[in-house]
N, CA, C and O of each residue as an XYZ file, in Angstrom:
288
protein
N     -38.475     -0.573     95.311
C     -38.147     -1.645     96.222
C     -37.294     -1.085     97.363
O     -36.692     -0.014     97.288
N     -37.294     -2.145     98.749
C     -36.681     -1.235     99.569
C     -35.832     -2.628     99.819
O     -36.072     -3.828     99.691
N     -34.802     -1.891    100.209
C     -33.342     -3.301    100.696
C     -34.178     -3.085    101.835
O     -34.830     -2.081    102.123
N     -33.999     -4.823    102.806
C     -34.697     -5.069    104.158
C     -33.070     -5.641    104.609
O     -32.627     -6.787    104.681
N     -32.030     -3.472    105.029
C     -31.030     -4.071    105.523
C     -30.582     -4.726    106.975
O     -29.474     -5.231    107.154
N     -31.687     -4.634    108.055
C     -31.606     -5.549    108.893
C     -31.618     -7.344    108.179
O     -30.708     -8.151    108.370
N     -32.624     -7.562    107.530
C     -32.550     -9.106    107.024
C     -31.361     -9.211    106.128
O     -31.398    -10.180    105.369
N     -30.270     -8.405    106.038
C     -28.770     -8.396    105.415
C     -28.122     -8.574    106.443
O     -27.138     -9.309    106.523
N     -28.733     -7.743    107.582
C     -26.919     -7.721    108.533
C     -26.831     -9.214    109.026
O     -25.791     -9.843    109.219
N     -28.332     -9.733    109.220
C     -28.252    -11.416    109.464
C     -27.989    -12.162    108.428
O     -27.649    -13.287    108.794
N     -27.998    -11.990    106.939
C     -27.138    -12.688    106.336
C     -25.820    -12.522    105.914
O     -25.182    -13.329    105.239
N     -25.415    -11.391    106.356
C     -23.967    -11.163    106.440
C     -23.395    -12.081    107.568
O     -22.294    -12.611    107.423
N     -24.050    -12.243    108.545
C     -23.296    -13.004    109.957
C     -22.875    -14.316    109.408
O     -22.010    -14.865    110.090
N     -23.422    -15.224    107.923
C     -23.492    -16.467    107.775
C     -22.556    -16.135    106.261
O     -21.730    -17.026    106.061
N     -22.554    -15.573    105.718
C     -21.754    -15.355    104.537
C     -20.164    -15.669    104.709
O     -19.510    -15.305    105.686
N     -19.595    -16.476    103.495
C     -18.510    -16.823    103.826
C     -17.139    -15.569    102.784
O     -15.918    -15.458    102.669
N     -18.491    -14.852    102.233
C     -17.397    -13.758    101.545
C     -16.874    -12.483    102.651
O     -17.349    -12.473    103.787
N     -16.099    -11.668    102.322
C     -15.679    -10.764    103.111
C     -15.444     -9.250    102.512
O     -14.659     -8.460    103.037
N     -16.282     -8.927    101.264
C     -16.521     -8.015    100.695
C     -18.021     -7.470    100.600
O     -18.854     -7.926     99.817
N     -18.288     -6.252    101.661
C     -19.925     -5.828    101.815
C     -20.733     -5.430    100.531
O     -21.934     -5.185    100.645
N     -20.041     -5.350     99.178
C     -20.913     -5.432     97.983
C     -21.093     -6.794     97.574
O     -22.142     -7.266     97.137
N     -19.687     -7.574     97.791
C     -20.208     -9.030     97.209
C     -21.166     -9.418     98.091
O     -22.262     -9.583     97.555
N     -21.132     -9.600     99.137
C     -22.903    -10.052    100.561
C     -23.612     -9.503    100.277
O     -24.619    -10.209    100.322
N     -23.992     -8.032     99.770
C     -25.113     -7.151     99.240
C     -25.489     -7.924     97.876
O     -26.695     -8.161     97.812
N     -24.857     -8.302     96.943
C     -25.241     -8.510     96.056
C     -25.533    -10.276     96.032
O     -26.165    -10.817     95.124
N     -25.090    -10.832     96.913
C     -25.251    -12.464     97.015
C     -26.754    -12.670     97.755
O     -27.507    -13.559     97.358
N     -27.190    -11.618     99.057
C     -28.219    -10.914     99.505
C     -29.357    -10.822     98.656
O     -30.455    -11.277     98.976
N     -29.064    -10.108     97.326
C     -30.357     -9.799     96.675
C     -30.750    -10.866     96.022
O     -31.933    -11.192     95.916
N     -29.717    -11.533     95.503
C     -29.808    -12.941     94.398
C     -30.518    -13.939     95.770
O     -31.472    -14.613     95.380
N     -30.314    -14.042     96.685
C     -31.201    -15.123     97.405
C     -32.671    -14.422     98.319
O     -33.772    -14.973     98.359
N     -32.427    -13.514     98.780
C     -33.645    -12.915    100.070
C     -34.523    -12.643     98.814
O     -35.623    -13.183     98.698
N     -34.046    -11.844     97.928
C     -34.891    -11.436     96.750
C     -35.036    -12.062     95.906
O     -36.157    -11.941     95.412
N     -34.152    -13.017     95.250
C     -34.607    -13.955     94.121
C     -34.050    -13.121     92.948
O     -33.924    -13.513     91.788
N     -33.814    -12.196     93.324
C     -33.538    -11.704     92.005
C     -31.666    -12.463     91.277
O     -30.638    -12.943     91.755
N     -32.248    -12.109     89.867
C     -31.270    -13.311     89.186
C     -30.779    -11.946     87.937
O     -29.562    -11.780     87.854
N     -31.426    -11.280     87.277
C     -31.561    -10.447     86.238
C     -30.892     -8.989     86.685
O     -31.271     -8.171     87.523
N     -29.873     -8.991     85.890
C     -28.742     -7.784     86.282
C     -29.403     -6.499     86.522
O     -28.900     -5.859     87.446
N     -30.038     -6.153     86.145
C     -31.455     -5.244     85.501
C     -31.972     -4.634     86.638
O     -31.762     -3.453     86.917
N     -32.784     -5.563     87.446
C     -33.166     -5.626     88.530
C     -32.471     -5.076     89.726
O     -32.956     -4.262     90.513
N     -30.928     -5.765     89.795
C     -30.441     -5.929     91.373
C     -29.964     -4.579     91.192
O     -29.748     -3.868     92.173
N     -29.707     -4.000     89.512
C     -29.109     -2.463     89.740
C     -29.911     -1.391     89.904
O     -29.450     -0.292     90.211
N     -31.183     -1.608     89.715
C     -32.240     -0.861     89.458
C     -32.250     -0.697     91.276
O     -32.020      0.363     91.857
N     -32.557     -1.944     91.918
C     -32.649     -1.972     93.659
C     -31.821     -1.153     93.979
O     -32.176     -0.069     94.442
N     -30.167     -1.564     93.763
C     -29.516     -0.579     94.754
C     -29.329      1.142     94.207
O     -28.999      2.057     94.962
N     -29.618      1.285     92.782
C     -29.434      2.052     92.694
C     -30.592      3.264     92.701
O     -30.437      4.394     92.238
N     -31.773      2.741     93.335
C     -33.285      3.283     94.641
C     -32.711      3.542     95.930
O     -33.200      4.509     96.513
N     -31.533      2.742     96.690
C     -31.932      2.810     97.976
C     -30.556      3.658     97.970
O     -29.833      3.761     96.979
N     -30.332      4.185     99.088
C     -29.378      5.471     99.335
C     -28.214      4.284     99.464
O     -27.511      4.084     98.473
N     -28.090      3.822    100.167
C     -26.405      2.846    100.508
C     -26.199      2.061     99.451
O     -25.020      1.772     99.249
N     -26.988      1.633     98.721
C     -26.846      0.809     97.643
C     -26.194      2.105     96.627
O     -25.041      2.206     96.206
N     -26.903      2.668     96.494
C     -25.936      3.761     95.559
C     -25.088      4.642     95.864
O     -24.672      5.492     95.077
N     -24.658      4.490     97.359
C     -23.233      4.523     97.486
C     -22.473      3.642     97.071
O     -21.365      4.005     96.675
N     -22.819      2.239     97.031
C     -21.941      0.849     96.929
C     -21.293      1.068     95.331
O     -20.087      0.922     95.129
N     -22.304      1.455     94.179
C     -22.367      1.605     92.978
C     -21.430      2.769     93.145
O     -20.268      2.583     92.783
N     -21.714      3.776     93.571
C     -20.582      5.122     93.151
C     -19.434      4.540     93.575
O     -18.752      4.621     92.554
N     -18.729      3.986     94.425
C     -17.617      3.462     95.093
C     -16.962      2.791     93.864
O     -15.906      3.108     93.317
N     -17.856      1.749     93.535
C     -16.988      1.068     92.037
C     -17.062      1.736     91.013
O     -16.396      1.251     90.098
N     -17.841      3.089     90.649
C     -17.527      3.400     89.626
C     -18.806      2.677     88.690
O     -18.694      2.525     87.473
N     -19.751      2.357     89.291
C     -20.809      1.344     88.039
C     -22.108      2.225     88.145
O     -22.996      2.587     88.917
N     -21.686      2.319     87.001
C     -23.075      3.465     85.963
C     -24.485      2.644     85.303
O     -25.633      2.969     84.998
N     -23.724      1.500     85.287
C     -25.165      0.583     84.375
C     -24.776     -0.884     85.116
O     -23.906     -1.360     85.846
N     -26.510     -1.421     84.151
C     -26.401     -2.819     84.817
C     -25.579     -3.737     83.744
O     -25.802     -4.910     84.043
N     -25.003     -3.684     82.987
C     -23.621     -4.282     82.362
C     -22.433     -4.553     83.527
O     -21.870     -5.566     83.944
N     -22.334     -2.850     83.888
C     -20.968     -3.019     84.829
C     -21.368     -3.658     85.607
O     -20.511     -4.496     85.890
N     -22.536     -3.821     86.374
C     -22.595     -4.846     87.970
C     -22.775     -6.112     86.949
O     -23.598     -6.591     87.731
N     -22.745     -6.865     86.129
C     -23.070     -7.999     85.332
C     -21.498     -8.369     85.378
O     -20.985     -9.487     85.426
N     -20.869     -7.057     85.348
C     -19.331     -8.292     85.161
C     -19.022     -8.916     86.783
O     -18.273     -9.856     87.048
N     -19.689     -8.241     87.587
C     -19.186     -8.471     88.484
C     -20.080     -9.466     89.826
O     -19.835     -9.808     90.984
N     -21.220     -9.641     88.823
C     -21.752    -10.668     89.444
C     -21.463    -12.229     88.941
O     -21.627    -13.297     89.530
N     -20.941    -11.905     87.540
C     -20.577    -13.399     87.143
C     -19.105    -13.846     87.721
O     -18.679    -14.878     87.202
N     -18.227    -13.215     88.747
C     -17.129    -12.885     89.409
C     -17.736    -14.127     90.844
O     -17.074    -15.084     91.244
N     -19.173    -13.701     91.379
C     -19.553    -14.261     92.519
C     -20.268    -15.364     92.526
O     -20.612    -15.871     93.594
């Protein structure tokens, strides 16, 4: 899968969070639909910036992004 990060930077303009992983990840749950932890880690952790986002926190699996989507 490929992040479509132009169709992000326009939903970043409308997002009322102010953290670029929480909009990345609020991003995939709506443009993509995706709902299943599984998934959204599998995405970013394909596309090069997305798995920067993941090395930054420290999240190795889709558990760790699970705690932190039930956070958003």
């Amino acid at each position: 899968m490929v992040i479509d990060w132009d169709a992000f930077k326009e939903h970043k303009q409308h997002s009322v969070r102010n953290d670029n992983f929480e909009i990345t990840l609020e991003f995939l749950k709506s443009y993509y639909n995706m709902t299943n932890p599984h998934d959204i880690y599998d995405a970013l952790r394909e596309d090069d910036i997305g798995q920067m986002m993941l090395d930054k926190r420290n999240i190795t699996d889709a558990e760790g992004l699970e705690n932190i989507l039930y956070k958003i």
